[in-house]
C-alpha positions as CSV (number, residue, x, y, z in Angstrom):
1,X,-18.7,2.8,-37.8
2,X,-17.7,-0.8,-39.1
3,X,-14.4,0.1,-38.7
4,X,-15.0,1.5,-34.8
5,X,-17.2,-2.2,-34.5
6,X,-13.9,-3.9,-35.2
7,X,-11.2,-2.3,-33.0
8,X,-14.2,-2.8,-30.7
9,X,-14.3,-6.5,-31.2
10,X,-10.3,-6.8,-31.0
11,X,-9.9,-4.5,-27.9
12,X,-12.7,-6.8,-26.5
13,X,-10.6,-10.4,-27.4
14,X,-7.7,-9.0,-26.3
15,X,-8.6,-8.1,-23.3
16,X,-10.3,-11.6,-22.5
17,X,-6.7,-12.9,-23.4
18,X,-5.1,-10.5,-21.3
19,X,-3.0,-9.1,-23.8
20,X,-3.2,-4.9,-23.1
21,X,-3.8,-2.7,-26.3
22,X,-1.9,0.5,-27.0
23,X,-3.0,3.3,-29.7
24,X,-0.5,5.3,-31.3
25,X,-0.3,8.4,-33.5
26,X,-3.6,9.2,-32.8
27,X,-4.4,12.7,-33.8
28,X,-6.9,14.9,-32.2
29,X,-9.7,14.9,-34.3
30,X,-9.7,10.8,-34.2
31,X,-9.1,10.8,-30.5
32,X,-12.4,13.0,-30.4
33,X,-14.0,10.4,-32.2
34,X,-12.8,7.3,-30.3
35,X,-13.7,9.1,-27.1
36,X,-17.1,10.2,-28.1
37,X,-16.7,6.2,-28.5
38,X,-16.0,5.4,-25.1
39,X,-12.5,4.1,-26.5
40,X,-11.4,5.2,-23.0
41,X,-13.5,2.9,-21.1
42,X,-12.4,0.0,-23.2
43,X,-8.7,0.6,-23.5
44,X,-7.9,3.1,-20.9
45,X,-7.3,7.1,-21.5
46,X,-3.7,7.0,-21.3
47,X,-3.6,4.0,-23.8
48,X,-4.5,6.5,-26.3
49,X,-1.4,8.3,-27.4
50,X,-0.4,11.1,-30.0
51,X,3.4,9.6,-30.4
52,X,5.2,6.7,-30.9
53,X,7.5,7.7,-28.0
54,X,4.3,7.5,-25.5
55,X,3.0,4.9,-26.7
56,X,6.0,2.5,-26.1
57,X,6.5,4.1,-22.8
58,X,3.2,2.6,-22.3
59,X,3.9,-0.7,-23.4
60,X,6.8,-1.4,-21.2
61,X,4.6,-0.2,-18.3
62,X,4.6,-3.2,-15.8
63,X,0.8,-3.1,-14.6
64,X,0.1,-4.1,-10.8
65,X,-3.4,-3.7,-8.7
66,X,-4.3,-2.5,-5.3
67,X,-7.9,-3.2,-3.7
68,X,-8.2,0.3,-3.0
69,X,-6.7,4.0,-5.0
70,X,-3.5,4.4,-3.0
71,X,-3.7,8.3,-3.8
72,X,-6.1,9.6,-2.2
73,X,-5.3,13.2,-3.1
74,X,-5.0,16.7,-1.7
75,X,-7.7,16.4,1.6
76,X,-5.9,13.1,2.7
77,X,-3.5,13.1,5.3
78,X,-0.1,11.8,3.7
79,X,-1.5,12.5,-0.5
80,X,-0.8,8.9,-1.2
81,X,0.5,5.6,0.7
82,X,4.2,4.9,1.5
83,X,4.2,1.5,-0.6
84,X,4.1,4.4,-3.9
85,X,7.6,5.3,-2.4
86,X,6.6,9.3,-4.0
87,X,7.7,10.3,-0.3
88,X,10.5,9.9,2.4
89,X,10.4,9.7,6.2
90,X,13.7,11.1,8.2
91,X,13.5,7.2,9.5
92,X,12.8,4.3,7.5
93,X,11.8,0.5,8.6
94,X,13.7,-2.3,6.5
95,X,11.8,-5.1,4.8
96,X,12.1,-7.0,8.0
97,X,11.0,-4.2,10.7
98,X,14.6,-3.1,11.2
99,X,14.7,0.9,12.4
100,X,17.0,2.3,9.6
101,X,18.2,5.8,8.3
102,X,16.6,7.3,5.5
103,X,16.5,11.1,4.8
104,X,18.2,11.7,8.5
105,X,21.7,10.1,8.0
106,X,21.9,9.6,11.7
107,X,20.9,11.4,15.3
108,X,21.3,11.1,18.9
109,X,19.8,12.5,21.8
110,X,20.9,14.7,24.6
111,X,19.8,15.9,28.3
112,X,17.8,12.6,29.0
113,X,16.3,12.6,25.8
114,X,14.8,15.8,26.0
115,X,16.5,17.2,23.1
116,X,16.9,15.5,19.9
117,X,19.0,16.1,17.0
118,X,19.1,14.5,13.5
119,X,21.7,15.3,10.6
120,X,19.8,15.1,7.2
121,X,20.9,13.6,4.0
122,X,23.1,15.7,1.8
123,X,22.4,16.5,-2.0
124,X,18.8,15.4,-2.0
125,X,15.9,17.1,-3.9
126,X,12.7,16.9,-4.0
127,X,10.8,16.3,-7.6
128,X,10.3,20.1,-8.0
129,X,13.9,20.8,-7.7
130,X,13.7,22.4,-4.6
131,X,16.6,21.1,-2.0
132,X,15.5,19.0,1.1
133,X,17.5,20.4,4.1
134,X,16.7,22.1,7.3
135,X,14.5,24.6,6.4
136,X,12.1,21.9,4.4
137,X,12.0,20.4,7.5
138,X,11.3,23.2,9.6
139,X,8.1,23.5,7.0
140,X,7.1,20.2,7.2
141,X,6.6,20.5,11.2
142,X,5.3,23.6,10.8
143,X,2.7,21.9,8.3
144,X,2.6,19.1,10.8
145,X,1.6,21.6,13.7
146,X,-0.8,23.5,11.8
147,X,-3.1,20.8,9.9
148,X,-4.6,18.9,13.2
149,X,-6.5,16.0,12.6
150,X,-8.0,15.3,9.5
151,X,-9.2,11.7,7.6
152,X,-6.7,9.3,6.4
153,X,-7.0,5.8,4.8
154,X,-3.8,4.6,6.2
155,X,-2.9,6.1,10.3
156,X,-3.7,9.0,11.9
157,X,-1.5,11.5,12.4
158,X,-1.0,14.4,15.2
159,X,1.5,16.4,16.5
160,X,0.4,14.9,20.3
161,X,0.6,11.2,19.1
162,X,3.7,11.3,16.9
163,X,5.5,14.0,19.1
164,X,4.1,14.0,22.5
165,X,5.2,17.4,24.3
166,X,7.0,18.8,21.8
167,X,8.5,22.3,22.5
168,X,10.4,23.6,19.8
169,X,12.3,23.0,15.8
170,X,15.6,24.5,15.1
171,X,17.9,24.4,12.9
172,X,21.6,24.9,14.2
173,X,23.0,24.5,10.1
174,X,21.8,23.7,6.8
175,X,21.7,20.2,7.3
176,X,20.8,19.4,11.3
177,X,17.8,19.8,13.4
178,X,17.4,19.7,16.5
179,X,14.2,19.3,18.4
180,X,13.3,20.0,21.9
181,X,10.2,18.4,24.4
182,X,9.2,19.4,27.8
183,X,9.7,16.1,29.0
184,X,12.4,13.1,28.1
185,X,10.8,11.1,24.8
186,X,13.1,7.7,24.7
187,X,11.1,6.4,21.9
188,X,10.9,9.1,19.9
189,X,12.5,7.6,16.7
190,X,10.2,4.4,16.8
191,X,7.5,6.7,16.7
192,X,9.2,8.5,13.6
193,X,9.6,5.5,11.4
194,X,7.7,5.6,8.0
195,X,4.6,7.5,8.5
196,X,5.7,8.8,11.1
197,X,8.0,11.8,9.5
198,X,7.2,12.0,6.0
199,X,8.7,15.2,4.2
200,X,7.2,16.8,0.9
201,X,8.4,19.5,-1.1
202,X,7.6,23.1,0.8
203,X,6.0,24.2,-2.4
204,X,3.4,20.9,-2.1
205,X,1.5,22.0,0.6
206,X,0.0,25.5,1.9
207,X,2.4,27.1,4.8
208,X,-0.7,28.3,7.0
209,X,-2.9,25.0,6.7
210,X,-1.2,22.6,5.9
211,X,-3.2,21.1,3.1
212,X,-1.8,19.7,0.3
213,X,-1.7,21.6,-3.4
214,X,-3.3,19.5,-6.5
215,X,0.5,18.0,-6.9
216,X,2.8,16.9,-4.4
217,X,6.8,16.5,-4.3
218,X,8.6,13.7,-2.5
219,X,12.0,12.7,-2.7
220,X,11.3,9.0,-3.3
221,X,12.6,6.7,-6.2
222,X,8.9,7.5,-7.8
223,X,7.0,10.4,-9.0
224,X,3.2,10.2,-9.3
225,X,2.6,11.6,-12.5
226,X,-1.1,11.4,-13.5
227,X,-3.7,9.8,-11.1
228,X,-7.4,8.7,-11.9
229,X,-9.0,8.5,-8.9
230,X,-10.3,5.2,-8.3
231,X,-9.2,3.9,-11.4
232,X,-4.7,4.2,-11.5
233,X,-2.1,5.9,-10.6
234,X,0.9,6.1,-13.2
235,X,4.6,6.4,-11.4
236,X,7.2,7.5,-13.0
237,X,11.2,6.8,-12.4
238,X,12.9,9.3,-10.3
239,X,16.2,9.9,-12.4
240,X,17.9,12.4,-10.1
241,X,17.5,10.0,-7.1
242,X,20.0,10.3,-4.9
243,X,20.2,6.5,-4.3
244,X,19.7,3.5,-6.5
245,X,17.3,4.3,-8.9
246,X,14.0,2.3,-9.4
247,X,14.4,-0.7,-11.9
248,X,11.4,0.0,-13.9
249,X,10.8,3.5,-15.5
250,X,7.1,3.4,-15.2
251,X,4.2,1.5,-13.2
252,X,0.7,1.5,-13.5
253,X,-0.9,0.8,-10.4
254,X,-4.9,-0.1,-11.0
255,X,-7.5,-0.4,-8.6
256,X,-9.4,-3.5,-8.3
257,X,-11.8,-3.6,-5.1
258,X,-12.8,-7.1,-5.5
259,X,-10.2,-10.0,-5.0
260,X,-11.8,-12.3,-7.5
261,X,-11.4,-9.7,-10.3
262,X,-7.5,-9.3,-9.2
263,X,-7.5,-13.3,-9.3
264,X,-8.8,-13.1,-12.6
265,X,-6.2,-10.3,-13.9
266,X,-3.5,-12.3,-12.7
267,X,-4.8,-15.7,-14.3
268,X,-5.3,-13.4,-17.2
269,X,-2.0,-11.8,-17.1
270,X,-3.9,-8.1,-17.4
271,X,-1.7,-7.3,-14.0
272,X,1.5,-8.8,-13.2
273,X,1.0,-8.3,-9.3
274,X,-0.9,-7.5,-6.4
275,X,0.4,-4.9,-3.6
276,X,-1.5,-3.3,-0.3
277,X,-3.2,-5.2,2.0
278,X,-4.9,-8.5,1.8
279,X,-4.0,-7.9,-2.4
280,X,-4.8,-11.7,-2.6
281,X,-6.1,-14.7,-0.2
282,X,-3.9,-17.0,0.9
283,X,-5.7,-19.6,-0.4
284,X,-5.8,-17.8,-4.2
285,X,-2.1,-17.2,-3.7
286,X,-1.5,-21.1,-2.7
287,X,-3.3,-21.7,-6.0
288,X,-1.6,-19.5,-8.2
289,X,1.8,-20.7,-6.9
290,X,0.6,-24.1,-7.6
291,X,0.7,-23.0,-11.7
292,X,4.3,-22.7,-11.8
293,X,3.7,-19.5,-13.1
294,X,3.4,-17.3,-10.3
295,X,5.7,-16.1,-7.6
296,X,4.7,-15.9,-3.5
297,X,6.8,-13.8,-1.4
298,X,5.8,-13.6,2.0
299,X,7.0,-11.2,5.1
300,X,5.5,-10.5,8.2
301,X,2.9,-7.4,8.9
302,X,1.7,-5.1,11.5
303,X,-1.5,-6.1,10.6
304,X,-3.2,-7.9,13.8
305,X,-6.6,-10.1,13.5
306,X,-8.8,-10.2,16.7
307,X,-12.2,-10.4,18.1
308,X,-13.8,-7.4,19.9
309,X,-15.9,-8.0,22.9
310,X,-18.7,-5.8,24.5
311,X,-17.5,-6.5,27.8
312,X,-20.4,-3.6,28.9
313,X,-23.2,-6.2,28.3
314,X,-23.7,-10.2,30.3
315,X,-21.8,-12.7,29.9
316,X,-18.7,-10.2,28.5
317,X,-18.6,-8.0,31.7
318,X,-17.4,-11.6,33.2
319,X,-13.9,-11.5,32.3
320,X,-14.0,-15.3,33.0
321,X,-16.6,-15.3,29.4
322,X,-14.0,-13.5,27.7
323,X,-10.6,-15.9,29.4
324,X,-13.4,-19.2,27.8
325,X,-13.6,-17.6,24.2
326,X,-10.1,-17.8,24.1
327,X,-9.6,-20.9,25.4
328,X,-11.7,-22.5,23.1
329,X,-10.3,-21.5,19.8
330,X,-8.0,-23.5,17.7
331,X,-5.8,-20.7,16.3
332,X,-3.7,-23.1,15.0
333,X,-6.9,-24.8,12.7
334,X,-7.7,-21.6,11.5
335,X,-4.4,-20.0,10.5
336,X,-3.8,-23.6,8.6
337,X,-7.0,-24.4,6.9
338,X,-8.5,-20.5,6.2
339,X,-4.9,-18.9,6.3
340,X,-2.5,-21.4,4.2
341,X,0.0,-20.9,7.0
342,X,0.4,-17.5,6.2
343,X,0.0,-15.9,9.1
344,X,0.7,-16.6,12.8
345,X,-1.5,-17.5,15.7
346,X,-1.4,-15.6,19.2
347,X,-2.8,-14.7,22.3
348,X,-0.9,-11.4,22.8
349,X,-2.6,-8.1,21.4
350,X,1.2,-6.8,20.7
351,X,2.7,-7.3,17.2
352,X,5.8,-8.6,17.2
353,X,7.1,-6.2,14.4
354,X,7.1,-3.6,17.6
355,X,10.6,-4.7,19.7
356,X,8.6,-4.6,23.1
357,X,6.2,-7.5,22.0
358,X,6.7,-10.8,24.2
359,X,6.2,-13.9,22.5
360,X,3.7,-16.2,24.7
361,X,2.9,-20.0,24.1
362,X,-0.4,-20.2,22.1
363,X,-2.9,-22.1,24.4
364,X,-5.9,-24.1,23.5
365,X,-7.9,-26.2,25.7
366,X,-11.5,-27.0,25.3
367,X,-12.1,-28.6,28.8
368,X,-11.6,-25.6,30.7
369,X,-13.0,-23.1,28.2
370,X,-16.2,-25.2,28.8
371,X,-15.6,-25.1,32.9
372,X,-14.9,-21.0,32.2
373,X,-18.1,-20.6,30.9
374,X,-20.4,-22.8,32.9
375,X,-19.1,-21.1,35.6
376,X,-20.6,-17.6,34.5
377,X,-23.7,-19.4,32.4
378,X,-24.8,-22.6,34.4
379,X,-27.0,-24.6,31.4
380,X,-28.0,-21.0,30.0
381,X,-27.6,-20.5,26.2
382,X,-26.8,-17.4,25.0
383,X,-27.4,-15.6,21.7
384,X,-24.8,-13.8,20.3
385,X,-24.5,-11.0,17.8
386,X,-21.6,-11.7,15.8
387,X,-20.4,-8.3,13.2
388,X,-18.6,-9.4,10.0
389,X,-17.8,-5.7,7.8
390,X,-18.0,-6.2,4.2
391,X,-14.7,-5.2,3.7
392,X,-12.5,-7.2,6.3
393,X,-14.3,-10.0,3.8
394,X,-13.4,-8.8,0.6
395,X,-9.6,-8.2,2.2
396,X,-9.6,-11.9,4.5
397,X,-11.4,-15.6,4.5
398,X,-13.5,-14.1,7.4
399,X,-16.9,-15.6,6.9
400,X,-15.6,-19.0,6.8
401,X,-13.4,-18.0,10.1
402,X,-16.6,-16.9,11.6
403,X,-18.6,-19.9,10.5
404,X,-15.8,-22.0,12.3
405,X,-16.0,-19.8,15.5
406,X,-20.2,-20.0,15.6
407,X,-19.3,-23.9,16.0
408,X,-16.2,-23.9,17.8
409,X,-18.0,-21.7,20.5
410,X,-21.8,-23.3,20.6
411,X,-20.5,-26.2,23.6
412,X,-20.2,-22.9,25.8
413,X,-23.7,-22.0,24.9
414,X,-23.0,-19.1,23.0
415,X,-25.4,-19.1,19.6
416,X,-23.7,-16.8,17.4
417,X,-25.8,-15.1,14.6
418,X,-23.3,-14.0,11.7
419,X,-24.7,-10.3,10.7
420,X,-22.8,-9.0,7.3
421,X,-22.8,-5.1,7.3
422,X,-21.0,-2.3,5.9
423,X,-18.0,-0.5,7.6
424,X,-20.3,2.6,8.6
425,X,-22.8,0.2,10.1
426,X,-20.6,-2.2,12.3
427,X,-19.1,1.0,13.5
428,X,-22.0,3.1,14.4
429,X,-23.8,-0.7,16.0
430,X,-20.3,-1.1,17.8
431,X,-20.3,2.8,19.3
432,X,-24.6,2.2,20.0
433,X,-23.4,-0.9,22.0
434,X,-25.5,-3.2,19.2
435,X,-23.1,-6.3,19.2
436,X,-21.7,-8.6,21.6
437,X,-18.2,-9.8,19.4
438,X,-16.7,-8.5,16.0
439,X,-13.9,-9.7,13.9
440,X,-11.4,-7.0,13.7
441,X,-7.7,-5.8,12.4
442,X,-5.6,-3.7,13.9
443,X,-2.3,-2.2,12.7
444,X,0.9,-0.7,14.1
445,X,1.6,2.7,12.5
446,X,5.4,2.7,14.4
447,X,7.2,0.9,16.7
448,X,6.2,2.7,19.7
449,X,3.0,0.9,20.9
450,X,2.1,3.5,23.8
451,X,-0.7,5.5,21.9
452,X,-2.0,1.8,21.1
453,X,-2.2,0.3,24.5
454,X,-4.0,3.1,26.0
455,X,-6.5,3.9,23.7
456,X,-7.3,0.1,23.6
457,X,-6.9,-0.8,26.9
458,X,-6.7,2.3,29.2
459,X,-10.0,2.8,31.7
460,X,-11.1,6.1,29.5
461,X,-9.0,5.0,26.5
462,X,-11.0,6.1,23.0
463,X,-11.3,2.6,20.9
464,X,-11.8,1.1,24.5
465,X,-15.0,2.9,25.6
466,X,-16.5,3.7,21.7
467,X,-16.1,0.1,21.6
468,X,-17.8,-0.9,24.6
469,X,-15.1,-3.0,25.6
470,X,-16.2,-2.2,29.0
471,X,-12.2,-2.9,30.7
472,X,-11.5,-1.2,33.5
473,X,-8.7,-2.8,35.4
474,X,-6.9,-0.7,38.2
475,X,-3.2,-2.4,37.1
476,X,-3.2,-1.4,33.5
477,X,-4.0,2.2,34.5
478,X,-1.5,2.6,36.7
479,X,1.2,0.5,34.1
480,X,0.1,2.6,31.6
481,X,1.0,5.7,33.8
482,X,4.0,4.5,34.4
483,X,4.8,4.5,31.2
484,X,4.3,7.9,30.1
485,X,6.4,8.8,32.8
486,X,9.2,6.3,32.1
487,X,12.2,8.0,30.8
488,X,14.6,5.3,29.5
489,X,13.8,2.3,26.7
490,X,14.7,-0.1,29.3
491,X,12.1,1.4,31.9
492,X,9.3,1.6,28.9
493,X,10.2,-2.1,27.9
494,X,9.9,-3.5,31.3
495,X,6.5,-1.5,32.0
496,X,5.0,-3.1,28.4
497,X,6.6,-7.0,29.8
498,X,4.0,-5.6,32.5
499,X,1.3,-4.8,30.9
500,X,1.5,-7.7,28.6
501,X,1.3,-10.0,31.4
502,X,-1.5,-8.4,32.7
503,X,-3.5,-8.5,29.7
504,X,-3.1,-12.4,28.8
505,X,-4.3,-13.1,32.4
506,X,-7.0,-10.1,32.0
507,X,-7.9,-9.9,28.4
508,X,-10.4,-6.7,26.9
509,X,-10.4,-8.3,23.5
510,X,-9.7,-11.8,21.9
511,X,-6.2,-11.9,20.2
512,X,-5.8,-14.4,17.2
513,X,-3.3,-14.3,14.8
514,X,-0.6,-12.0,13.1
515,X,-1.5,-11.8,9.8
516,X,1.6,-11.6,7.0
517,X,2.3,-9.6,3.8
518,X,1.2,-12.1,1.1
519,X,2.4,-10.9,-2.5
520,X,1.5,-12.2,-5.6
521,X,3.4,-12.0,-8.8
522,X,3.9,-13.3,-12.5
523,X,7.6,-14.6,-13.4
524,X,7.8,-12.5,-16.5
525,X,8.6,-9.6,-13.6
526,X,11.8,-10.0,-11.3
527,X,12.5,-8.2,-8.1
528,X,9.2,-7.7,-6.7
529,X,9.0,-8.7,-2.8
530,X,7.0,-8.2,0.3
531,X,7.6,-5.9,2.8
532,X,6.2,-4.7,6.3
533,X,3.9,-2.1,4.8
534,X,3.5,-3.0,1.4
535,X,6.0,-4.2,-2.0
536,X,9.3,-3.5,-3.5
537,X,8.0,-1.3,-6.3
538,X,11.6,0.3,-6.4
539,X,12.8,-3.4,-7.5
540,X,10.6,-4.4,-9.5
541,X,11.5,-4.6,-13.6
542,X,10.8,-7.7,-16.7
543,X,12.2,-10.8,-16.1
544,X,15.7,-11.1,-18.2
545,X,13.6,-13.2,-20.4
546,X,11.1,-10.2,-21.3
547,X,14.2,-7.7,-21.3
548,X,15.0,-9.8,-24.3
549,X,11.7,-9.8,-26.2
């Protein structure tokens, strides 16, 4: 027992001083004892190792934290998030939102875009062995076709969204498929990128339902080798890649919910980086960087920031309300002071990651927002219900955003009254109608924006009338039919120069700002960079200076 009390005590300093601990040549009958300890809980389970060999595995283990377990196993949609880069799409995105090849080489399209044929990347496998060629992508539609639509913590996938009229999957030879629709899809491979066409191993996923086994097999730089749910994920090198390999042979990804306890683990040096989304506020990053000890790399992100509007309730349902709300914010102030300049204001609910997105002059005027709103109110004050989810404030500075809003908005008599509630609360109140505004993200699962625009902004669109947005607008129906009729990329990117237009003169919601992909890392690691959807993890290894330690 004294001698439990003391690797007790020293696990305990060391992990104040953020130096991890590692147990080797443990044999069984002491690991029963230190886990009848709760050993585990101090050090971690896979910190306790039998060999030598292990155990330095896991001391060169470069640790990194996500707010939330980016595995979410066997009932979820894609197994676990792209940023683990376990899987492959047949189309990639670059760091900088670039469309690029990835397990389809190249393809092209034929009678008007009807047909569609890609040729695959030769000599791949997937982490079982088995080959990735036509026939594993015949399966992986197949599985596509047959799962429907199920939960996901990242987009929502369906054959009708991803592949609208789709008719048929061939394969004309081992290594090209070719894909046919009942009507001409233009923008079928910006609706492909990343999530978009993810391929697993055949032998990961059942053939009739399309669920996913206890393991799954990418052909990514990483394989996800043991997984604690809501604890870490361990990823191991890929050493048959069939590209450059990944840097570091391990990773340890842990998850940390709260952003102050992934503040302190970096000060700490218990993690050497943060990935996923809002992995640290830009004002903890702007501190950390001030150290000299900490690397900020910064790219931009589908990720939108906006308020909702129940445009079914007074004053909303005057559009003129909704034009005066977004007159009177200073987008600029906010992405400053509450942002650190990472992010960028707008006015347009389009991303500019998506290629169709037009870039409009941020406007701010105060005088007329007043005029706006006196014109629906008179000298009538107005109180406002104002949803803040507890999430979108562990993730973003949103309570101080939404105490500068309450006083940027009082002058046009609106008296907003902040109400904090959980993510299954602000969505059943905003479905019941029980709000008048909300703070909101939105983010682009591809490059095609179609699916987006109508459920948002179409008269009988899904998010649009859950929502209570209330927008009905003749024009955008009719643009937005237009569009799924369109048949060339030219025809679809003057119909969304249309819509967009429309929209900034006849706003549903309250665009604000763009956020960006903030990433936080120690010096003693090299490599490690944002991206659209997440981090380099394939980069990522020690510093030359640790190499050498």
């Amino acid at each position: 027992s004294t001698g439990l009390h003391n690797l007790a005590v020293m696990c305990e300093q060391s992990r104040k001083q953020g130096i991890p601990i590692v147990l080797s040549g443990v044999l069984p009958n002491v690991e029963n004892v230190l886990l009848k300890a709760k050993f585990d809980e101090l050090l971690g389970r896979e910190n306790i190792c039998s060999h030598i060999n292990l155990a330095l595995e896991r001391a060169k283990q470069i640790v990194l934290a996500a707010g939330r377990d980016l595995a979410q196993g066997k009932e979820e949609t894609y197994f676990c998030s792209s940023v683990l880069k376990v899987w492959e799409p047949l189309i990639g995105l670059s760091c900088d939102g670039e469309i690029i090849p990835k397990l389809a080489e190249s393809w092209e399209s034929r009678n008007e875009g009807k047909e569609w044929i890609f040729h695959l990347r030769k000599n791949v496998f997937f982490h079982d062995g088995e080959p990735f060629n036509s026939m594993a992508v015949l399966q992986n539609f197949n599985r596509y076709q047959n799962m429907g639509l199920r939960a996901t913590s990242y987009y929502y996938f369906t054959m009708d969204r991803i592949y609208p009229n789709f008719e048929r999957i061939e394969a004309d030879d081992e290594y090209t498929v070719h894909l046919y629709f009942s009507q001409a899809e233009p923008l079928l491979p910006y609706r492909m990128v990343e999530w978009g066409s993810a391929m697993y191993s055949p032998q990961s996923f059942d053939l009739e339902t399309g669920d996913f086994k206890e393991k799954i097999a990418g052909t990514g730089p990483f394989r996800l080798v043991e997984h604690e749910p809501d604890s870490y994920i361990i990823l191991r090198r890929n050493d048959s890649y069939y590209g450059e390999k990944a840097k570091a042979e391990t990773l340890k990804i842990v998850t940390m919910p709260s952003m102050e306890t992934r503040y302190s683990a970096l000060r700490s040096e218990e993690i050497m980086g943060v990935l996923d989304l809002g992995g640290i506020s830009p004002l903890m990053a702007k501190e950390l960087l001030g150290t000299g000890l900490f690397n900020v790399s910064v790219q931009k992100s589908t990720i939108s920031h906006y308020l909702s509007i129940n445009g079914d309730k007074y004053p909303f349902n005057d559009e003129r309300m909704v034009q005066s709300i977004s007159m009177a914010i200073d987008r600029e102030k906010i992405v400053h002071y509450y942002f650190n300049d990472y992010a960028k204001p707008t006015i347009n609910f389009l991303n500019s990651v998506t290629p169709f997105s037009v870039d409009y002059s941020v406007t701010y005027d105060k005088n007329v927002a007043i005029e706006l709103a006196h014109q629906v109110l008179g000298d009538r004050k107005v109180n406002v219900k104002f949803l803040l989810t507890r999430s979108g404030v562990e993730r973003y500075p949103y309570k101080v955003i939404a105490e500068f809003l309450q006083a940027e908005l009082r002058p046009l008599g609106l008296n907003i009254d902040i109400q904090m509630v959980d993510d299954l609360a602000a969505s059943i109140m905003k479905q019941k109608g029980d709000y008048d505004m909300a703070i909101s993200i939105r983010g682009l699962d591809n490059l095609d924006p179609s699916w987006l625009v109508n459920d948002f902004f179409y008269s009988k669109g899904g998010t649009n009338t859950r929502n209570h947005f209330g927008y009905n607008n003749s024009d955008v129906d009719e643009i937005l039919l237009e569009l799924r009729n369109a048949k060339t990329i030219e025809g679809k990117r003057f119909l969304f120069q249309r819509l967009q237009e429309e929209l900034i003169h006849h706003p549903a919601v309250v665009p604000l700002m763009e956020g960006k992909n903030v990433i936080v890392s120690n010096k003693r690691i090299q490599g490690y960079n944002a991206s659209i959807y997440g981090a380099s993890v394939e980069t990522v290894q020690w510093a030359e200076s640790e190499k050498k330690q």
